[in-house]
C-alpha positions in Angstrom: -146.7 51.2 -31.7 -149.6 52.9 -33.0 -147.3 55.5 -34.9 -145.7 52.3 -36.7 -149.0 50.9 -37.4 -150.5 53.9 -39.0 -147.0 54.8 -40.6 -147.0 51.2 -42.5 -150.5 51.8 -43.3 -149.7 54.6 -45.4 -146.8 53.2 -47.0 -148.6 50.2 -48.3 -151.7 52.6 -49.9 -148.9 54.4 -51.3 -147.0 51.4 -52.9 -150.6 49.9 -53.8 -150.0 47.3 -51.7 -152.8 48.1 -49.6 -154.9 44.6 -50.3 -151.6 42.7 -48.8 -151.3 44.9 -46.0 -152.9 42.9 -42.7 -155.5 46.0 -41.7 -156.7 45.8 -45.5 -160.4 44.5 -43.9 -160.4 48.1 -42.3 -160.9 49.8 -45.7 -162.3 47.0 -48.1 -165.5 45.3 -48.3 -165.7 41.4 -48.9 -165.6 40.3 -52.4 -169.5 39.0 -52.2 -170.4 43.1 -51.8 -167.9 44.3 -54.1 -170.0 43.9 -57.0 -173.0 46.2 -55.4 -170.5 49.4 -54.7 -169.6 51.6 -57.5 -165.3 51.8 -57.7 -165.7 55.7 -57.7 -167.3 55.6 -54.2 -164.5 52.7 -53.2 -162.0 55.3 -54.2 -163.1 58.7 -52.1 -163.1 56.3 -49.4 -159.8 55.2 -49.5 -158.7 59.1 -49.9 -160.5 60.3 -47.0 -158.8 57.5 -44.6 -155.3 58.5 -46.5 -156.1 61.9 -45.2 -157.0 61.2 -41.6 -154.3 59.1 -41.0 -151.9 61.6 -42.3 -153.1 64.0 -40.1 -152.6 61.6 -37.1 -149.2 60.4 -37.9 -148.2 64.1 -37.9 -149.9 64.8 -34.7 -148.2 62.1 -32.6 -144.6 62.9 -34.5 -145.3 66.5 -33.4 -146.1 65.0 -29.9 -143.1 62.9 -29.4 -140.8 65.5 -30.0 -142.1 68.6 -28.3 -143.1 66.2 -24.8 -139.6 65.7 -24.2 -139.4 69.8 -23.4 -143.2 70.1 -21.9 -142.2 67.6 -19.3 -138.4 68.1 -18.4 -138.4 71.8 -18.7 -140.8 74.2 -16.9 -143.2 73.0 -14.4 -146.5 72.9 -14.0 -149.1 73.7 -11.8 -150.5 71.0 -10.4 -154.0 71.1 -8.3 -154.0 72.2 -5.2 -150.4 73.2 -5.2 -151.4 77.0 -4.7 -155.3 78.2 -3.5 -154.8 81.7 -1.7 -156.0 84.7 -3.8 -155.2 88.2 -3.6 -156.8 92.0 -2.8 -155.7 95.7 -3.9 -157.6 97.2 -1.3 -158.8 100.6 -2.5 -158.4 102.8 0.5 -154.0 101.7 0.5 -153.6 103.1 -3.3 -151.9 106.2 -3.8 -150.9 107.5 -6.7 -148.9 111.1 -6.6 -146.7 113.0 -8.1 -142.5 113.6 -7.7 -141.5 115.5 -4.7 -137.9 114.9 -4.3 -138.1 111.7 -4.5 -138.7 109.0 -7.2 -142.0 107.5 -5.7 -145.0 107.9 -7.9 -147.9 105.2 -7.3 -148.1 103.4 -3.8 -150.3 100.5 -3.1 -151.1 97.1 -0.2 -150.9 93.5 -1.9 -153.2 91.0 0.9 -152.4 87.7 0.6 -155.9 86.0 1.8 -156.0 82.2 3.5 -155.2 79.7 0.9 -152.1 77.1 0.8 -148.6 77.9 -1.7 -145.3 78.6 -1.9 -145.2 82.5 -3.4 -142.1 83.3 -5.2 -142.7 86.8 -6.5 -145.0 89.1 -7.9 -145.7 90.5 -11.4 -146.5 93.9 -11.0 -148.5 95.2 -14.3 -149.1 98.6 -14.5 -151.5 100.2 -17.5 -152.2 103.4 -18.4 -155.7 105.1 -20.2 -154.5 104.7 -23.6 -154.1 100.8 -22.7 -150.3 100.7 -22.7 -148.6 98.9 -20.5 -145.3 97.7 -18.3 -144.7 95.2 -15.8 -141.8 94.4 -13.7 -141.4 91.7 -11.1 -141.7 92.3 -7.1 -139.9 89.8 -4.6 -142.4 88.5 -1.9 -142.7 86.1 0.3 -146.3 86.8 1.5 -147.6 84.3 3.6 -151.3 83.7 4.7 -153.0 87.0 5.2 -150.1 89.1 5.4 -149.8 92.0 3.2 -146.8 94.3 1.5 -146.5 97.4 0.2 -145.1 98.2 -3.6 -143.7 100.9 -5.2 -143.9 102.5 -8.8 -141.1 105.2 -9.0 -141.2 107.6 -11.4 -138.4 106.6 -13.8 -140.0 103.3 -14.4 -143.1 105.5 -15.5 -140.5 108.0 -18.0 -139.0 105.2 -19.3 -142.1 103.4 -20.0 -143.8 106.5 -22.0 -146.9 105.9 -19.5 -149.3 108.4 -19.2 -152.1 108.9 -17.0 -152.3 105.3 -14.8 -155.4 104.0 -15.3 -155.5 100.0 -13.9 -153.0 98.5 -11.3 -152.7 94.6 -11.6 -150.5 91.4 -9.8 -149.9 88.5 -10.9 -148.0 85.6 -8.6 -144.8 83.7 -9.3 -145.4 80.6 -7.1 -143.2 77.8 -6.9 -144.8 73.9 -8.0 -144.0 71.1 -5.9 -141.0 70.5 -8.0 -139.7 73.8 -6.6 -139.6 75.3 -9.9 -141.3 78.9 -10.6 -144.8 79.1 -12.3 -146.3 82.1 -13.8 -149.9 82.2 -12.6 -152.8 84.3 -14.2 -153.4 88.0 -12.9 -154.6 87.3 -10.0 -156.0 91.4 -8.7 -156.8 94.7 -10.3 -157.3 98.2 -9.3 -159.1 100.2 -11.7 -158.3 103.9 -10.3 -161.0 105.9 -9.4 -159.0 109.5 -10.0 -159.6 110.1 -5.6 -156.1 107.8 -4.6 -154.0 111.4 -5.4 -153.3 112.7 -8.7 -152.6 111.7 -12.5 -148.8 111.0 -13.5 -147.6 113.0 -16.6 -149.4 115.7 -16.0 -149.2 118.8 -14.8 -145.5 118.9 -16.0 -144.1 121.7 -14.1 -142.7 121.8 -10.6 -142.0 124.5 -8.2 -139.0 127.1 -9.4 -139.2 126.3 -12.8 -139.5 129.3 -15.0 -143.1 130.3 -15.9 -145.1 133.1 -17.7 -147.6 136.0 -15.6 -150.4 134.1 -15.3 -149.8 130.6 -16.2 -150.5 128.1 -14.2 -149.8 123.8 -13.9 -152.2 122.1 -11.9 -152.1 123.7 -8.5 -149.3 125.7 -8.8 -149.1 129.3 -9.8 -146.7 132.0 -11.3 -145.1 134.1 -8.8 -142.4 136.7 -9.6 -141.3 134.6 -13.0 -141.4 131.5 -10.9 -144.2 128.6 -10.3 -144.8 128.4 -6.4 -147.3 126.3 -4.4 -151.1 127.6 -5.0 -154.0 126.0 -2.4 -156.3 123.0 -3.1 -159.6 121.6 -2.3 -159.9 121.1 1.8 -157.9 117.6 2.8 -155.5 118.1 -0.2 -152.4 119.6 -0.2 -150.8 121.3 -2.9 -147.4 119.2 -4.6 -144.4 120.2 -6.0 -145.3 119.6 -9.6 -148.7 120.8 -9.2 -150.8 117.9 -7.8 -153.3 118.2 -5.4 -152.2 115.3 -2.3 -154.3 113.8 0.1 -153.1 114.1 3.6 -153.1 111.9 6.9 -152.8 111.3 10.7 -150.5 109.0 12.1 -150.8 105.9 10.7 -151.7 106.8 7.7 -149.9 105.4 4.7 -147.7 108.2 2.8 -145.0 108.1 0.4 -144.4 112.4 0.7 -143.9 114.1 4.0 -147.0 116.8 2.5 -148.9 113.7 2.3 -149.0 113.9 6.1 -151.5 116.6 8.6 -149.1 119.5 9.9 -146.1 118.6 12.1 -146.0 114.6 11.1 -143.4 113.2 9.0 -143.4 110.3 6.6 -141.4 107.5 8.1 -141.4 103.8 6.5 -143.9 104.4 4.5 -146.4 106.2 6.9 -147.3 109.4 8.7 -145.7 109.6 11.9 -145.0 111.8 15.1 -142.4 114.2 15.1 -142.5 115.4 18.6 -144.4 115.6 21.5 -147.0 117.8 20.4 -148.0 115.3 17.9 -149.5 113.1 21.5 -151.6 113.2 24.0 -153.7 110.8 25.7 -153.0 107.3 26.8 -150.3 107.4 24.5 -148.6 111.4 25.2 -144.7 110.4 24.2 -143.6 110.2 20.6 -141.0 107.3 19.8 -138.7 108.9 17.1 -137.7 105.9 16.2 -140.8 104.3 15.6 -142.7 107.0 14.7 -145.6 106.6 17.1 -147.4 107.7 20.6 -146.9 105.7 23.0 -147.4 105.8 26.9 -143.6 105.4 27.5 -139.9 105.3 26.2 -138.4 104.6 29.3 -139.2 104.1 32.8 -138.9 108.4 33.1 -141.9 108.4 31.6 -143.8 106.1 34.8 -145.0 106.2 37.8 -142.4 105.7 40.5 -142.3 102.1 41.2 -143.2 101.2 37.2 -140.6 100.2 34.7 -141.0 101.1 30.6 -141.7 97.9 29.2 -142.1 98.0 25.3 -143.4 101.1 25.6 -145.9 100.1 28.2 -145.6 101.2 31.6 -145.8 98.1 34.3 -144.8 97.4 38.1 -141.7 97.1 38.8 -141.7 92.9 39.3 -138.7 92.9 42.1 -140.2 93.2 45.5 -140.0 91.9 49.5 -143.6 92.8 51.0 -146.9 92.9 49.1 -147.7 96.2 49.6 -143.9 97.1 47.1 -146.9 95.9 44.3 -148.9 97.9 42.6 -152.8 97.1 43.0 -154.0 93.6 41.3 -150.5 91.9 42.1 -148.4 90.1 44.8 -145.2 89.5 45.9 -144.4 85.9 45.3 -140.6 84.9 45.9 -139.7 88.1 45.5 -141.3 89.2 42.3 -144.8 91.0 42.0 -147.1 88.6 40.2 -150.3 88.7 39.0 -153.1 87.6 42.1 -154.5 84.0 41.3 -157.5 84.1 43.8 -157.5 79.7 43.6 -160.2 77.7 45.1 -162.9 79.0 47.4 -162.6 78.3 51.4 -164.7 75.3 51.7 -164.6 73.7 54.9 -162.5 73.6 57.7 -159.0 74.7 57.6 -159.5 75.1 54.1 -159.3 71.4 52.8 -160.0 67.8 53.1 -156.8 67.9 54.8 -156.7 70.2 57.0 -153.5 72.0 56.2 -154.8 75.3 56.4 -152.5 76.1 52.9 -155.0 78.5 50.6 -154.8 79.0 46.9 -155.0 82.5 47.0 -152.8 85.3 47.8 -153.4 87.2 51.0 -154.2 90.8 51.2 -151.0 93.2 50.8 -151.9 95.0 54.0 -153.7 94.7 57.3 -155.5 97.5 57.6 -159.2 99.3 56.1 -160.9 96.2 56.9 -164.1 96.0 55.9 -166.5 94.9 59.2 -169.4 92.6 59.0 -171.1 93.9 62.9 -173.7 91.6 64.4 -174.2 92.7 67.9 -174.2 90.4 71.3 -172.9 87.1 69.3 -170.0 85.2 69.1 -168.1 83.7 66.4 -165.5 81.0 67.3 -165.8 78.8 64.0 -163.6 78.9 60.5 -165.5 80.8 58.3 -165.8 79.5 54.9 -166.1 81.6 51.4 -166.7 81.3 47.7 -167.8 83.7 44.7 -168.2 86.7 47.0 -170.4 85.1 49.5 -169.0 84.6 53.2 -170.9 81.8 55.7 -170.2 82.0 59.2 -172.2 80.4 62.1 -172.8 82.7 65.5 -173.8 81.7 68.9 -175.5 84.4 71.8 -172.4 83.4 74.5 -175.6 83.1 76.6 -176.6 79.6 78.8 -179.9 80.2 78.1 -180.3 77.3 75.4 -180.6 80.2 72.4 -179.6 78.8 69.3 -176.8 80.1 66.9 -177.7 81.2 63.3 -175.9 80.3 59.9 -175.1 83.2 57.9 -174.7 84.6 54.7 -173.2 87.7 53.3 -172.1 89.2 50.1 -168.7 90.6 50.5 -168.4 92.0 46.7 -168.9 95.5 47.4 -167.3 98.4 49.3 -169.7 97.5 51.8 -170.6 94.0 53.1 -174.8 92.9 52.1 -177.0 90.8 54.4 -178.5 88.0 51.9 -180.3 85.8 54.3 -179.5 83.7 57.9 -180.6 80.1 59.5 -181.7 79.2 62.8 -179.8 76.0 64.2 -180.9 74.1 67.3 -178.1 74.9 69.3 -175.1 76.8 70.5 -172.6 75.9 68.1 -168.6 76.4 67.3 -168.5 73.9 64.2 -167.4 75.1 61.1 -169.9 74.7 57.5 -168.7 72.9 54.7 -169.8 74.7 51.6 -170.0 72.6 48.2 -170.8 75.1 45.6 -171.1 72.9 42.7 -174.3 71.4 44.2 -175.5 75.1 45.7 -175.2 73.3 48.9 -173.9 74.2 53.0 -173.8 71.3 54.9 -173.8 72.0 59.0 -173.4 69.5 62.5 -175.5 70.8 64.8 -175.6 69.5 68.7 -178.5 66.8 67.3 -179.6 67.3 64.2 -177.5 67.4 60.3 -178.4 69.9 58.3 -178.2 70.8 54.3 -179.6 73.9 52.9 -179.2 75.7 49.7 -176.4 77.8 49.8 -177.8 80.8 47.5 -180.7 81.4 49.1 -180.6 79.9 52.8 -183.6 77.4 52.2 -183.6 74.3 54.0 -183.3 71.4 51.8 -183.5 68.5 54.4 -182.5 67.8 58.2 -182.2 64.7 60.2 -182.4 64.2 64.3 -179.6 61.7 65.4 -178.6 60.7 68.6 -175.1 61.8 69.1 -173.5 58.9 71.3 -174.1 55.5 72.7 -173.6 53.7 75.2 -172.4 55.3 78.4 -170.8 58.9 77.8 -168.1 59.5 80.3 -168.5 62.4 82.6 -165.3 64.2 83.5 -164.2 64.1 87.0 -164.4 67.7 87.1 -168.1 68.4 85.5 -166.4 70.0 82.6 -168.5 71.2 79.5 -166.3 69.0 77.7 -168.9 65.9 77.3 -172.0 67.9 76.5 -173.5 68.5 73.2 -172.9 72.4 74.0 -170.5 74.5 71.8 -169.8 71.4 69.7 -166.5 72.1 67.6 -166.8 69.0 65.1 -167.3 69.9 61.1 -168.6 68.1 58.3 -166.1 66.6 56.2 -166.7 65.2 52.7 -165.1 62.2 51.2 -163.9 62.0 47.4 -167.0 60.2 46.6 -169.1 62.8 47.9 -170.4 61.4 51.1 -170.5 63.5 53.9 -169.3 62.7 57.1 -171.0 64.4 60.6 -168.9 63.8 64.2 -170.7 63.6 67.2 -169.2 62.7 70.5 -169.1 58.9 70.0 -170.6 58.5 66.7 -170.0 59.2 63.1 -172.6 59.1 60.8 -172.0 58.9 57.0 -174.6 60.4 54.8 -175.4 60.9 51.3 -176.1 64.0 49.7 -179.7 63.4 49.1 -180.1 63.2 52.8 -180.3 59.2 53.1 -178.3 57.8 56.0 -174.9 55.6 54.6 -173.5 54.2 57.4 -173.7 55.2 61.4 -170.1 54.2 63.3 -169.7 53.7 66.7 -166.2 54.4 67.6 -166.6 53.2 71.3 -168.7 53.5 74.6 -166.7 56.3 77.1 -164.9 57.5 73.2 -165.4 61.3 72.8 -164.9 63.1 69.5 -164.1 66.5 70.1 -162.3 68.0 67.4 -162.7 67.5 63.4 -161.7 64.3 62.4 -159.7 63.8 59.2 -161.0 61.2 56.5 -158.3 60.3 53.9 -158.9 58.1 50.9 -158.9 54.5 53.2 -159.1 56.0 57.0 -160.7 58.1 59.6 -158.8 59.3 61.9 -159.2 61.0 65.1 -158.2 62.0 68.8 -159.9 60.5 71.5 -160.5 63.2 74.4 -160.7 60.5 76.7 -158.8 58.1 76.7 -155.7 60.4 75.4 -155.2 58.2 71.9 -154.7 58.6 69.3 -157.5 56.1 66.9 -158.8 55.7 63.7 -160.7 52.9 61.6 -159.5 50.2 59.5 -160.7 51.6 56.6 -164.1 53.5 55.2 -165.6 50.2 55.1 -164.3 48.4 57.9 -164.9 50.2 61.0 -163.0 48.3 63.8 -161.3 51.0 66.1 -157.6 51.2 66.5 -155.4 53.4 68.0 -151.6 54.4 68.3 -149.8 53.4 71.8 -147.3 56.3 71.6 -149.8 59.1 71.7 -149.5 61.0 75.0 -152.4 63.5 75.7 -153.3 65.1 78.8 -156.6 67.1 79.8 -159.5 68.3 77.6 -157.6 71.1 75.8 -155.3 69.0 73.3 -158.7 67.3 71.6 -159.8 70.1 70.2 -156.9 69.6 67.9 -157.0 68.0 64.1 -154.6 65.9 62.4 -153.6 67.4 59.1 -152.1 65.4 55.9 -149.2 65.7 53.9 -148.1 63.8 51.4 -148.4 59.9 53.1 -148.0 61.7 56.8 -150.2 62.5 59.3 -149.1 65.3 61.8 -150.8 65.8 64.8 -150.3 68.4 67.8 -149.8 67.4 71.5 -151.2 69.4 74.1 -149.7 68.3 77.3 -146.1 67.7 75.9 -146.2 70.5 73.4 -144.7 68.2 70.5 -145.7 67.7 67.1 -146.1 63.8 66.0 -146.0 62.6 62.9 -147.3 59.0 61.7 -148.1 56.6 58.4 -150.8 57.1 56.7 -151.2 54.2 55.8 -150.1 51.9 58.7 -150.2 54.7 61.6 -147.3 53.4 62.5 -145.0 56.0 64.5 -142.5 58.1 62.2 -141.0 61.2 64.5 -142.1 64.0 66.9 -140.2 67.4 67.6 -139.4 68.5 70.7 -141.3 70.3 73.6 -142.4 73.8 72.5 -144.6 74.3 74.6 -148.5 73.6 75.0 -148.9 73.3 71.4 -152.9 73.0 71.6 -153.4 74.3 67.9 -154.0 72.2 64.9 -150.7 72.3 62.6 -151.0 73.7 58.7 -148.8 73.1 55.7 -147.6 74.3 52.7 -146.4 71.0 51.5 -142.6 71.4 52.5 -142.7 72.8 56.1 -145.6 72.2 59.2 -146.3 75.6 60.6 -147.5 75.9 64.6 -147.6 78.0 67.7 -147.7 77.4 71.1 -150.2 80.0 71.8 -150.3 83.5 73.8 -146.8 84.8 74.3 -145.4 82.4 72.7 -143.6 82.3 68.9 -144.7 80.4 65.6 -142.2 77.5 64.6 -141.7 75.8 61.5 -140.4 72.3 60.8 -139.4 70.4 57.8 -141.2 67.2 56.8 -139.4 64.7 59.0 -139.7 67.4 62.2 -136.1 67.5 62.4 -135.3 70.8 61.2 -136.7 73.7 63.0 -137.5 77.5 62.9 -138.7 80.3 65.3 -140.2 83.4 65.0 -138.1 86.3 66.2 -141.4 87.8 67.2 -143.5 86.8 70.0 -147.0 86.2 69.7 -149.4 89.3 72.3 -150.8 87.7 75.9 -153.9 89.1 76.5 -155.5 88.8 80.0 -159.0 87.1 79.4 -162.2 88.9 81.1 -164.5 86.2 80.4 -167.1 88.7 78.5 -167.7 86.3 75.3 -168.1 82.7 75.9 -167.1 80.0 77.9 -163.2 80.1 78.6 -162.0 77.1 77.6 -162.4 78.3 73.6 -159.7 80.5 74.5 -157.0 78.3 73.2 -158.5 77.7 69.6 -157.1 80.6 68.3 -153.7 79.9 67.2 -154.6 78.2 64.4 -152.1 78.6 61.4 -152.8 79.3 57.6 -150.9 80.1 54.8 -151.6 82.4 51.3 -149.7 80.9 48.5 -147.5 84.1 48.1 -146.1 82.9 51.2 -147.4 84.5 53.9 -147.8 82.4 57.5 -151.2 84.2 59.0 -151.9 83.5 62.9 -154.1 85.1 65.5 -153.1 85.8 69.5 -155.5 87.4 71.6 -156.7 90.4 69.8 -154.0 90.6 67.1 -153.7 89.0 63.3 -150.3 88.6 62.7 -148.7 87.8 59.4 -145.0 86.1 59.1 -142.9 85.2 55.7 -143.7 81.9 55.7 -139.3 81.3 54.5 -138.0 83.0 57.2 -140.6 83.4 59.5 -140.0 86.8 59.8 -142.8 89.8 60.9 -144.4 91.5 58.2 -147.3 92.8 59.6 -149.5 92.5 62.4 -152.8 94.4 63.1 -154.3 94.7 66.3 -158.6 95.0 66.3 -159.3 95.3 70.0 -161.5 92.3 70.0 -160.7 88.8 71.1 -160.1 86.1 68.1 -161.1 82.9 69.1 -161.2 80.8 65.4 -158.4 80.3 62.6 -158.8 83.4 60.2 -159.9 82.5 56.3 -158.4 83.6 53.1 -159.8 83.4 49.6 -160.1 86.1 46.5 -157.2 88.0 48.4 -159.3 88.7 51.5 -158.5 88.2 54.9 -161.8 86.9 57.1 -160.7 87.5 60.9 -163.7 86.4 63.5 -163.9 87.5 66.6 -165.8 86.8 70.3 -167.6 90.5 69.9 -169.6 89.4 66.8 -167.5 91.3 64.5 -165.7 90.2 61.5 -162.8 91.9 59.7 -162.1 91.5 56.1 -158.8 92.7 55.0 -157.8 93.4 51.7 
């Protein structure tokens, strides 16, 4: 439109027609001015807007035809569609002579961070009289990669380049049209005259004919003859009479005499040639790679190690722990690394009591290290976290002495007092440790107890009374209603609370000390063992009535109890119901069964057979319930509905009790089961710690330590904790 306008404008100036012409008010004044304006000055005026619309017309015709090729031929690029830029770095330029071979200047293109398709690159090479070639270079370079080019020497000849005086690149990038862009030069490398030698010159290589005395760079005339001369120290001495810079391994090279004595140039760099050319870490040399490495194959290892690309590492297949080298396991039959899990907490490991540890267990039973406290006992779970152990200790004495909490740090070769507690009385409870608030919560016989768990500072304690009502007495006297040798633990709910058993209360406190809730669970009700607290119950054996009870819910705290329980005599209540899944398994002592109920409802589900006096509480690994029937007898397995079961082919050692440590009845505590998560089914008898593949329940190990064992054993960072009646503990692994 405006090209017609300005086209019709010119036409009508031309034809005179100009005062007819529609736009005529853009170049004349009104009449009633006319007569004020010389007709000489009217006429440049005209002449100069002739001109400038001329010059516009041919402008836009110019335009219109040449847009048509701008736009539908090559592309552009447009912003943004390529932002990385590129580095020659100096120390990966080398520029040497022929030596059998056609290679003459060597150099490292980075690509550095930056967005774009690259296409190519134009390689421009210039010499000291300012002449120049350029050829292009395939690449696909991506984001801080980098490639090595080559200049041979006929590209040089047939160039007529001289001595190569700037190295530049240029990328071919592709638009978002796909279509290829020449971009700007984009690096340069002026050369410093260090990277090698000068092309063109000397022109003489070795066994070419020569005069007495002449020489061509480095090379010298020898019987009619040139022949390698020396160089400056770090060169070496070319065929055609440069002076080359050599390398180690790993060093970039185009000429094997580019490389230190022995190496070869392989790829592109200086690499072994034999063994000689290792040593170290790294003593074998890979022909076919070119480089030291600690192994080509499993020849070249330790006996159990396999060759791994090029790194020796255990050999994964394995049956026992000890088939893996140091700082792995054997976990279903392949050596893994250790995962040391969660620290040992509380008692039985869990809120639930199933005795299954996230850890590994040690992969041998013997060099324990001993923690030795002389005339004590230890019948409690001990519990562990970040290289401290806590244990509590009583004197075995019925003199009213109290028993101590302690703490130790286990990190070393050799175990490190840090600090102990005096409790007010003799106890067998086990601590409950809650590291994130640097806290050890413990039940004495009348008082609660929290103090700081680094240092062994009391933070607060509270007197309670432990029952109410009438406490029945047994018909025999038995030790079994006092507040003696009280076996019940803490035991912390999701929301943080801590819960404290005594013999017919429970009391419910907060961490800050201030009480929550007190709940009496009945007059002549006596809670001997650790109760279990799931997410809407407490639940619990009753050691004298023989039931089986538990509350309503944490809030409601009406008492009910199973009618198919069947208990008999004080030594089944020491026993704790475990969880699994939405079960809850408990032990029998009198019938030697295993019971399993509801969570939810408690209402009965199954129950194995008799197995004996099964007096221990049960552990899990989530598929099977492990448990023993004590001294002499063997360690069973069941599936989850108590249907399917196992037996040990080994039997578990009698011992013949002398009475020395403690009162007797503890005796039966020690079965306890627990499991490592490589699989591995840990139980003590008597004076041994036996350990059992926790598939087949076969013996792997067992260690006898000459002491009586009268607590479930711990396990956490790959250590074994074994306590025992003599006031010993033994850490394996």
């Amino acid at each position: 439109m405006i090209l017609s306008n300005i086209l019709s404008i010119i036409s009508a100036i031309i034809n005179k027609q100009i005062y007819k012409h529609p736009e005529y008010n853009i170049i004349m004044l009104r009449k009633r001015g006319l007569n004020s304006m010389n007709r000489k000055a009217l006429s440049d005026i005209v002449t100069t807007v002739l001109i400038i619309l001329l010059v516009l017309a041919a402008v836009i015709i110019l335009w219109a035809f040449v847009r048509v090729f701008v736009l539908n031929g090559g592309g552009r690029i447009e912003t943004g569609v390529f932002t990385s830029s590129f580095s020659i770095p100096a120390k990966d330029v080398n520029i040497v002579p022929v030596e059998g071979s056609p290679q003459d200047a060597s150099f490292k293109v980075v690509r550095n961070a930056g967005e774009g398709r690259l296409k190519a690159l134009t390689v421009v090479i210039e010499d000291v009289n300012k002449k120049r070639f350029s050829k292009r270079v395939e690449s696909n370079l991506r984001e801080l990669e980098s490639q090595i080019i080559v200049v041979d020497s006929s590209e040089i000849t047939s160039n007529s380049l001289g001595r190569i005086k700037k190295i530049s690149i240029a990328p071919i990038v592709l638009n978002k049209d796909g279509k290829e862009i020449q971009a700007g030069i984009a690096a340069t490398y002026v050369v410093q005259g260090t990277e090698g030698t000068t092309i063109g010159a000397p022109s003489h290589s070795v066994g070419e004919s020569c005069n007495a005395g002449e020489t061509s760079g480095c090379l010298i005339c020898s019987s009619g003859q040139f022949a390698l001369g020396s160089c400056s120290a770090g060169l070496v001495c070319g065929n055609n009479g440069a002076c080359i810079p050599t390398g180690s391994i790993g060093y970039i090279c185009t000429l094997p005499s580019q490389c230190n004595s022995g190496l070869i140039c392989l790829n592109g760099v200086c690499s072994c040639n034999d063994e000689n050319d290792c040593s170290g870490s790294t003593p074998h040399c890979e022909i076919s790679r070119g480089s030291c490495v600690e192994c080509r194959d499993a020849t070249d290892c330790s006996t159990g190690e396999l060759c791994t690309n090029n790194v020796c590492t255990p050999d994964e297949s394995c049956t026992l722990n000890n088939e893996c080298n140091p700082g792995f396991s054997c976990v279903d039959s392949v050596c893994t690394p250790i995962s040391y899990g969660d620290p040992w907490t509380q008692y039985m490991y869990n809120s639930a009591h199933t005795g299954k540890a996230n850890s590994v267990g040690p992969s041998t039973l013997s060099n324990p290290k001993i923690i030795n406290l002389e005339s004590v006992w230890i019948r409690s779970n001990i519990v562990a976290g970040k290289d401290i152990t806590y244990f509590i200790t009583g004197t075995g004495a019925a003199d009213g002495n109290s028993s101590k909490l302690y703490a130790y740090d286990v990190s070393g070769s050799t175990p490190e007092y840090k600090w102990n507690y005096t409790l007010d009385a003799k106890l067998s409870t086990t601590p409950l440790l809650d590291l994130t608030n640097d806290a050890i919560y413990v039940n004495g016989a009348e008082k609660i107890y929290k103090i700081k768990a680094s240092t062994g500072e009391l933070v607060w304690e509270t007197t309670v009374t432990p029952y109410s009502g009438t406490v029945a007495s047994s018909p025999s006297g038995s030790v079994l209603y006092r507040s003696e040798y009280p076996r019940q633990s803490p035991v912390m709910d999701g929301s943080g609370k801590i819960y404290f058993p005594k013999n017919n209360r429970i009391f419910r406190y907060n961490p800050d000390g201030t009480l929550d809730e007190a709940i009496d669970v009945g007059t002549n009700t006596y809670i001997r063992a650790t109760p279990l607290v799931t997410d809407n119950k407490i639940i619990f054996l009753d050691a004298t009535s023989t039931k089986f009870k538990y509350t309503v819910s944490l809030t409601d705290f009406t008492i009910s109890s199973t009618s198919d329980y069947t208990g008999y005599g004080p030594q089944g209540y020491k026993v704790s119901p475990i969880l699994v899944g939405n079960k809850v398994y408990v032990g029998s002592a009198s019938y030697g069964e295993l019971k399993s109920y509801d969570k939810n409802s408690m209402a009965f589900v199954s129950q194995t057979g008799y197995d004996g006096a099964t007096i221990h509480t049960p552990a899990s690994d989530g598929t099977r319930i492990f448990s023993n029937a004590g001294e002499g007898s063997k360690i069973f397995s069941y599936d989850l509905s108590l249907s399917d079961r196992k037996e040990s082919d080994a039997t578990l050692d009698s011992i013949t009790y002398s009475g020395t440590y403690g009162p007797q009845f503890d005796l039966d505590s020690q079965g306890a089961t627990i499991i490592s998560s490589n699989n591995i089914v840990y139980v003590n008898s008597g004076h041994t710690v036996y350990a059992f593949n926790s598939q087949t329940l076969g013996l792997i190990q067992k260690s006898d330590i000459g002491y009586l064992i009268d607590a479930p054993s711990t396990l956490y960072e790959g250590k074994l904790y074994v306590p025992t009646n003599a006031g010993k503990i033994y850490i394996f692994g």
